[in-house]
N, C-alpha and C positions, 0 to 999 in steps of 0.2 A: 504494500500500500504506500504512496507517495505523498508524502505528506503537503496539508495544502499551507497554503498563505499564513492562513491564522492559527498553525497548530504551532504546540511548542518547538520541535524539533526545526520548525522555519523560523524560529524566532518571535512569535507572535502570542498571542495572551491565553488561549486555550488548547487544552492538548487532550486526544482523544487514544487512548491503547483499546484493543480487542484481542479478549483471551477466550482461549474455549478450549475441551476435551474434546471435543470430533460432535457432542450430540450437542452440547449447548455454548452460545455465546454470548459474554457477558463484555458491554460495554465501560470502562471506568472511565468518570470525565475527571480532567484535571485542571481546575479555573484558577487563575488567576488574575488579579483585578490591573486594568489597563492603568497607564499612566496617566495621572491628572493633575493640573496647576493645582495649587492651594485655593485660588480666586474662584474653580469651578467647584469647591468642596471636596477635592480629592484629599490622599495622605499625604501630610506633611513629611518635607526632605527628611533624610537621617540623618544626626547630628555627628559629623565626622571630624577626626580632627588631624593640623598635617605629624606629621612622621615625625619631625623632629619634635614636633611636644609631648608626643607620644612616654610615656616612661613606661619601663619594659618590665618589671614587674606589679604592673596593673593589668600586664598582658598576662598575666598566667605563667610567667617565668617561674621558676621554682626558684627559691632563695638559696642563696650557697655560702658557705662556711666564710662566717664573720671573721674577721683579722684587723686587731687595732691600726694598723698601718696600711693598710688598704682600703682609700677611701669610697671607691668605685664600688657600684651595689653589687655587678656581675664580674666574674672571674676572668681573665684576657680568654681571646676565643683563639679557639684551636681546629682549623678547617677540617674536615677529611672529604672520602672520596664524594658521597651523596651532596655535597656542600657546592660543588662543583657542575652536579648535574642542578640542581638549584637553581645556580646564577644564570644558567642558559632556559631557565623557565620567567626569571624575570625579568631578562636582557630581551625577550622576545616582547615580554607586556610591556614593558619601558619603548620596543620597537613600534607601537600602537596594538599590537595583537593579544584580547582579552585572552587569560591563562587562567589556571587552574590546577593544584597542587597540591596532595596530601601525602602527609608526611607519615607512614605506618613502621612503630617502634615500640618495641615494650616499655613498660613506664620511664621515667629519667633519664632516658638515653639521651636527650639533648634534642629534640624536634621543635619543638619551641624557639629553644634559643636559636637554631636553626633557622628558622622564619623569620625571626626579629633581627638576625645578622643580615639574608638575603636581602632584605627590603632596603638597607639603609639606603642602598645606590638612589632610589628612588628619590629620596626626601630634598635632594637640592632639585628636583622638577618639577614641584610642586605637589609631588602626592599625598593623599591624604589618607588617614586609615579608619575603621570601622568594623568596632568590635558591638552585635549586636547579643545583650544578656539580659535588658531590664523591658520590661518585670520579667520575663521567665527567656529563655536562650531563645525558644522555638516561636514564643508570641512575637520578639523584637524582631528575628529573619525573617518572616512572615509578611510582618506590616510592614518591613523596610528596606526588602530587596527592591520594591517595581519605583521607588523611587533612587536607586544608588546612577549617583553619578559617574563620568568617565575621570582615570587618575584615581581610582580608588583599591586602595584594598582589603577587602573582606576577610576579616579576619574569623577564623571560625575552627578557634582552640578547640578542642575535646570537640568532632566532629560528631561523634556519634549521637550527641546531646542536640544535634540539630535535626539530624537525617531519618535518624530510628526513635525519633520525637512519635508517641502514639496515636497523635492525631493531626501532626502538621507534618511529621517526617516527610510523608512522599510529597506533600506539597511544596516544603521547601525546595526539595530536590529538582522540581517540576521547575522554579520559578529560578534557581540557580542557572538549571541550561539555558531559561529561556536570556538571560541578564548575558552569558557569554557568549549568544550566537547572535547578539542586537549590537547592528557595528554601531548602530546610531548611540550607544553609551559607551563606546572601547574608548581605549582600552579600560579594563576591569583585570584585579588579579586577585583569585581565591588560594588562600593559603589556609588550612587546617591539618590536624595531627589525629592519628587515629593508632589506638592498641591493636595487634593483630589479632586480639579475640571481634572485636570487634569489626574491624577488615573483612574476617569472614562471613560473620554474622550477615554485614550489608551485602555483600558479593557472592558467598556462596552459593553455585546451584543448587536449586531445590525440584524442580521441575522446569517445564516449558517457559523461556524465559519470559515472556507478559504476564508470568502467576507467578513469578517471585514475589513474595509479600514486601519486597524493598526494587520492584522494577524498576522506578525512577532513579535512587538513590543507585544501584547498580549499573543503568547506563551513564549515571553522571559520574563515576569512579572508572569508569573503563581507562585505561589507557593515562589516568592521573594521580601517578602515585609514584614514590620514590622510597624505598625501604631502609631503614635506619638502623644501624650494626648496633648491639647491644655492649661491645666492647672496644676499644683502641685498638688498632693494629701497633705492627713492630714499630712502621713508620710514622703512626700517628704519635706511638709515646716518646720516640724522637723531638719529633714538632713540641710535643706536651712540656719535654724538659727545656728546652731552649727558651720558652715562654714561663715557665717555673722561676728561671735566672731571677725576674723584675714580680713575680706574684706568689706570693707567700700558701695563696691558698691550691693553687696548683702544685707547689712541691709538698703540701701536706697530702693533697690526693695521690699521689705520682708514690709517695712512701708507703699511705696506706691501704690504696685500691687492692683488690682481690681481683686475676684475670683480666686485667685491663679496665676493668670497671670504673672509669676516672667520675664521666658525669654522674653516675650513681653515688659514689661517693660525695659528691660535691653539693649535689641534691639532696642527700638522705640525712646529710648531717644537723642540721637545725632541728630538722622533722625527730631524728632520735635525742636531740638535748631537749627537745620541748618534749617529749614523753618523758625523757629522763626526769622534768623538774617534777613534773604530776605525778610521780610514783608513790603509791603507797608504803609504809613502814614494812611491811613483808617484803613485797619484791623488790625494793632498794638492799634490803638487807643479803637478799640472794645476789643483784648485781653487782654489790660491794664482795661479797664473797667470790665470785667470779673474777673483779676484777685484779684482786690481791693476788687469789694463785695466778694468774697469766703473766700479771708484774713481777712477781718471783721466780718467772722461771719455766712455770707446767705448762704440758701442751696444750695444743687448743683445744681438744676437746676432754669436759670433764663432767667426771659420774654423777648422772641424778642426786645419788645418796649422799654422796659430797656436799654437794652444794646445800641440801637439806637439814643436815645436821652441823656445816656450819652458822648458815645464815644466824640463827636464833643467837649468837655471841654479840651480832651487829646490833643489837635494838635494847633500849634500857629494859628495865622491869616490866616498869607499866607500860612499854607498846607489846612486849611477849607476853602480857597477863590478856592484853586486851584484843589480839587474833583471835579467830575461830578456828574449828576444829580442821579446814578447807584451804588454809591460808597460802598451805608451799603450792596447791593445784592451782589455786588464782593468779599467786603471784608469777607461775611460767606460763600462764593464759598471756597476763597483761603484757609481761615481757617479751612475749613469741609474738606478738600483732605486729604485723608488716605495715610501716610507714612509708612516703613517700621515698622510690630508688627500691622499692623491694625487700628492705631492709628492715631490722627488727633488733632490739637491744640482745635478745640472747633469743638464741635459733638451734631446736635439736637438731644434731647431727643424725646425716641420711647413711648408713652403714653399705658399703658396694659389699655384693654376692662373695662369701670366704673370708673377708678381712676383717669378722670381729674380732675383739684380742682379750674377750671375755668381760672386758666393763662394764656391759649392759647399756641402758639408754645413760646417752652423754648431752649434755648442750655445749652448746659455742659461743662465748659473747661477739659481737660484732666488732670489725676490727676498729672503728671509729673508737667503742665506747670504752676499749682496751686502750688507745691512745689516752683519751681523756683520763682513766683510771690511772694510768703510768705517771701524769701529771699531777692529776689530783691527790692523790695517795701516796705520794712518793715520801713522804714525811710521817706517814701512820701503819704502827703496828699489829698485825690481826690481831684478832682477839683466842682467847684461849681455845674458844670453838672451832676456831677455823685447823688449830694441828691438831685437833681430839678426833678430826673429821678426816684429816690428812693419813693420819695411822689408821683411819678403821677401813674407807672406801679406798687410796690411790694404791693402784694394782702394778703404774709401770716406773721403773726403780730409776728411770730418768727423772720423774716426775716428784719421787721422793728422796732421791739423793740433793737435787736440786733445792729441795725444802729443807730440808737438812740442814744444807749451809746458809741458809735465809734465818732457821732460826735461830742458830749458832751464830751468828752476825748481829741477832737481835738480840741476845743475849738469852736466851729460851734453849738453856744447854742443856735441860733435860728431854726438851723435845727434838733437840740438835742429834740427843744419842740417842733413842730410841727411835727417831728415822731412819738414822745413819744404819741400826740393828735390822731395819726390817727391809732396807734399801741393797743390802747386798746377801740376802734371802729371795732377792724375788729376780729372775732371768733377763737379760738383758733380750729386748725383741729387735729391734735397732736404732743404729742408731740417728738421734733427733738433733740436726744443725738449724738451727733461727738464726737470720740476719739481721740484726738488727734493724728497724727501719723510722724511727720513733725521733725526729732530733728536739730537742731546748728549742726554746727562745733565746737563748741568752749568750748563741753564737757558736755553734757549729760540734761540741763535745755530745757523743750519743746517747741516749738514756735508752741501757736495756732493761734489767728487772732490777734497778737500784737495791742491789742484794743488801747494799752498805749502806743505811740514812748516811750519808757521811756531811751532809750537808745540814742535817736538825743540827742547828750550833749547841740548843737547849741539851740535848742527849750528851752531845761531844763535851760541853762544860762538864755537867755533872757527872761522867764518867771520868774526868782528867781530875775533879777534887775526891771522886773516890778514892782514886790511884792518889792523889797525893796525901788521903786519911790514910791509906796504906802504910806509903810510906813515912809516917808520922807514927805509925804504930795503933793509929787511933781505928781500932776493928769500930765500935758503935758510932764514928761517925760516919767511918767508910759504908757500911751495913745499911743507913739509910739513905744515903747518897746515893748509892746503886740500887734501891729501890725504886728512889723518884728516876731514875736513868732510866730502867727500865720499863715504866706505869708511863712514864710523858709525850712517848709517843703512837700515844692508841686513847687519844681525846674525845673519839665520838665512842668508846665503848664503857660499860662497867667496869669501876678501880675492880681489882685484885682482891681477893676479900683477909681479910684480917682477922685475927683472931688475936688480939692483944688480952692481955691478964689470964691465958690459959695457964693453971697450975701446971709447973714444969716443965716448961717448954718456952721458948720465946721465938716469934712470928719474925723478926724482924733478923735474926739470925744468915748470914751469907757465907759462901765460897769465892773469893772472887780470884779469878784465872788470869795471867798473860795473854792465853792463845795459846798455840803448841809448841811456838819456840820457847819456853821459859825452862831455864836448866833444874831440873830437878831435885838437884843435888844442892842446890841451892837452899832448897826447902826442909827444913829440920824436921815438920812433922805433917803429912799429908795423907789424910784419908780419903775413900772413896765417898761421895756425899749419898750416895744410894744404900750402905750397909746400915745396921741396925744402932751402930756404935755415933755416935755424935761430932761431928767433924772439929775437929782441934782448930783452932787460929792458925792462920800460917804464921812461921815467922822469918822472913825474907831476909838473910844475911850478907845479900845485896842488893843495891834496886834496881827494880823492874822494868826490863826494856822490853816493852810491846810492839807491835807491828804498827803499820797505818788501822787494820781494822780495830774498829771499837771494841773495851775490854767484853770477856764473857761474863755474866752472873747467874749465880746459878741460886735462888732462893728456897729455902727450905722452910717447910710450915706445916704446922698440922692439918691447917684447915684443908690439903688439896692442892693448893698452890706449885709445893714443890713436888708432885707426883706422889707422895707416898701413899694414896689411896691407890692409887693406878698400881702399883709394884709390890703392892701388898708388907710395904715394908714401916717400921717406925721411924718415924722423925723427932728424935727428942735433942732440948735443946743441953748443953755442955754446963 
């Protein structure tokens, strides 16, 4: 059938398809209302505006990772190959020839900013753009395509929200062809973004093509679309680091992206610190635990049970009094919900066919929120729960040898040895190299799992006046000196409990270590602080040369403190 004068397909205001099954046929009309002055009561113009006053995210840009020093709202842009087939769909609309372009990408790939790069060429020629959402996407396309002017372009973010609209979809659709085959308005340039679920939805055959339930929307997609990579190529991260040099938030994606995943990264990360600040006392408590083991050291992926019977160390009394019986399932609900970029604070791990190594179910924190914890935490001591949880769930002897020295660093030298005992009982499966990829601000030195606070000045004092109660000979200044040394940096949890005025015993009692270089023979009287016997005073007949790392303490108490519940052994005081 040839289409006449007045149908859409010739450009004209009404468009007529005929579908049938062989026995019956059904006519659909498709109207849209002619163009009319304002003077004759027709719809008023759309209110468009040009390009350069345009600000881009108003357009639906996703926000990308904030940086004091970068005052620009969007990250330097980084071309690749679809970027390219782009500019020859605008250079043709710029040439007077109405276009049309949709960009299909899984979420945060960068299609957006994509379209808002393309157009810029436009804006010194006067063009103007037109983003139709108020009151609703599908009402504003509707009323304000058959008035769009020539030099415009139609901006039509999340296309789906226009096309597969339930009662105006195909109309829009009808009213778009008819705007790009009407030379008397060209040039005109439609630009939109569409999910590949989506892509489908509108295009997929489903039968005889005039009974696709998106006909209109399907012939106006033929042949107009450009596919957008989900990841950087070799030579895109190339390009990425050269532009990294002058944009701070580019080399933070470039360190911490996953697979090339730059724009995801860059996109996802507001979207997970604005979950981050909403989180509830549970599942902050589980993401703090999470992101302690991954700063010290463990791999990325860690056992449900772990994170479970840590978490509860993170939260004072009254927020553990005040969870429900539901709290750790809600809290990896809240956590596992995918934000913009696909992305979700902590993510179970998908297990490939043979390669469990017996864990059981593991999660993952995201690498953003491991960056942020590496920074944030980098001054704060787990809490007790976190090595009670270390010894019972972690299975690979990387992961607890690693902890080992973390807490042996921290001064947690009973949990330093009982790692250390159950770390080389358990097989080596292989072995785990991490690159660091994590820098400071504060100019170019790497931050891996800050094994050593060596930067808490607070810690560093009060361990250097213990050492010097030491060598004073003054054990009860020293004793509580390395108390508060080791309580000051773990400020967001429950002090240590005490047990002062127990008959026979005193709470406040210590061992304090060199490290391993300290000559032995030095030492006139040294017992083991784990036996039944009460560990004597050292008395040091020379002093003590320690390493860079901070001194060990090893606290002994009845309450628990110093393990002697755990080891079934007594702690009594000398």
């Amino acid at each position: 059938m040839q289409a006449g004068g007045g149908s859409v397909a010739a450009g004209g205001d009404i468009g007529t398809a005929i579908t049938g099954n062989g026995n019956t046929v059904t006519n659909h009309h498709y109207a849209v209302s002619p163009v009319l002055s304002e003077k004759d009561g027709g719809p008023q113009a759309v209110t468009t505006k040009p390009i350069s006053l345009c600000r881009p995210l108003d357009l639906e840009i996703h926000h990308a990772i904030h940086e004091a020093d970068t005052p620009s709202e969007l990250p330097t842009y980084v071309g690749r190959a679809h970027d390219e087939q782009l500019r020859k769909v605008v250079s043709a609309a710029a040439s007077g020839q109405s276009q049309m372009c949709v960009l299909v990408g899984a979420s945060s790939t960068g299609k957006t900013r994509a379209c808002w790069e393309a157009i810029q060429v436009l804006a010194d020629d006067g063009w103007e753009l037109w983003h139709p959402f108020d009151p609703t996407r599908g009402e504003a396309a509707l009323a304000g395509l058959v008035t769009v002017g020539p030099k415009t372009v139609v901006w039509l973010n999340e296309t789906q929200l226009y096309l597969a609209e339930e009662h105006a979809g195909e109309r829009i659709a009808a009213a778009l062809r008819s705007l790009l085959t009407d030379v008397g308005r060209a040039p005109i340039l439609v630009l939109g973004t569409l999910w590949p679920e989506h892509w489908d939805r509108l295009t997929s055959p489903t039968g005889p093509r005039l009974d696709h339930p998106h006909a209109q929307a399907r012939q106006l997609l033929a042949g107009r679309h450009l596919h957008v990579p989900e990841a950087f190529t070799a030579q895109d991260i190339v390009a990425a680091g050269k532009a990294a040099v002058t944009d701070q938030r580019l080399a933070l994606a470039l360190q911490g992206a996953v697979d090339g995943r730059i724009t995801q990264f860059l996109a996802g990360a507001p979207a997970l610190m604005e979950r981050y600040a909403h989180t509830q006392p549970g599942a902050r408590a589980v993401l703090h635990a999470a992101m302690d083991a991954r700063r010290l050291g463990c791999g990325t992926t860690l056992p449900i049970g772990f994170l479970e019977d840590a978490a509860p160390g993170y939260l004072s009394t009254s927020a553990l009094d005040a969870l429900d019986d539901s709290w750790f399932e809600e809290a990896l609900v809240y956590a596992g919900h995918r934000v913009t970029g696909d992305e979700a604070l902590l993510r179970r791990v998908r297990r490939r066919p043979g390669s469990d190594d017996g864990t059981g179910t593991c999660y993952r924190l995201t690498d953003y929120m491991e960056q942020y914890g590496r920074h944030e935490r980098r001054h704060l001591c787990p809490p007790q729960s976190f090595w009670d949880a270390a010894l019972r769930h972690l299975s690979q002897r990387a992961d607890v040898s690693v902890l080992a020295s973390a807490a042996t660093d921290r001064w947690r030298l009973r949990y330093g040895r009982l790692l250390s005992e159950k770390a080389v009982q358990l097989p080596w499966h292989e072995l785990r190299v991490e690159i660091p990829r994590h820098e400071p601000s504060d100019g170019g030195r790497y931050v891996t799992d800050d094994a050593e606070p060596d930067d808490h000045l607070t810690c560093r004092a009060l361990a250097d006046m213990a050492f010097m109660a030491v060598g004073e000979s003054d054990y009860e200044l020293a004793a509580d000196l390395a108390v508060q040394a080791a309580q000051c940096c773990q400020p967001d949890t429950e002090p240590l409990p005490t047990c002062h005025g127990r008959p026979g015993s005193r709470s406040d009692q210590l061992v304090i270590e060199s490290g391993p270089h300290i000559d032995k023979n030095r030492i006139k009287a040294h017992k083991d602080p784990f036996t039944t016997e009460a560990p004597r005073r050292q008395a040091v007949s020379a002093p003590v040369r320690r390493r860079t790392t901070l001194p060990a303490v090893w606290r002994l108490c009845p309450s628990g403190a110093c393990g002697a519940a755990d080891t079934n052994r007594t702690c009594v005081a000398p």
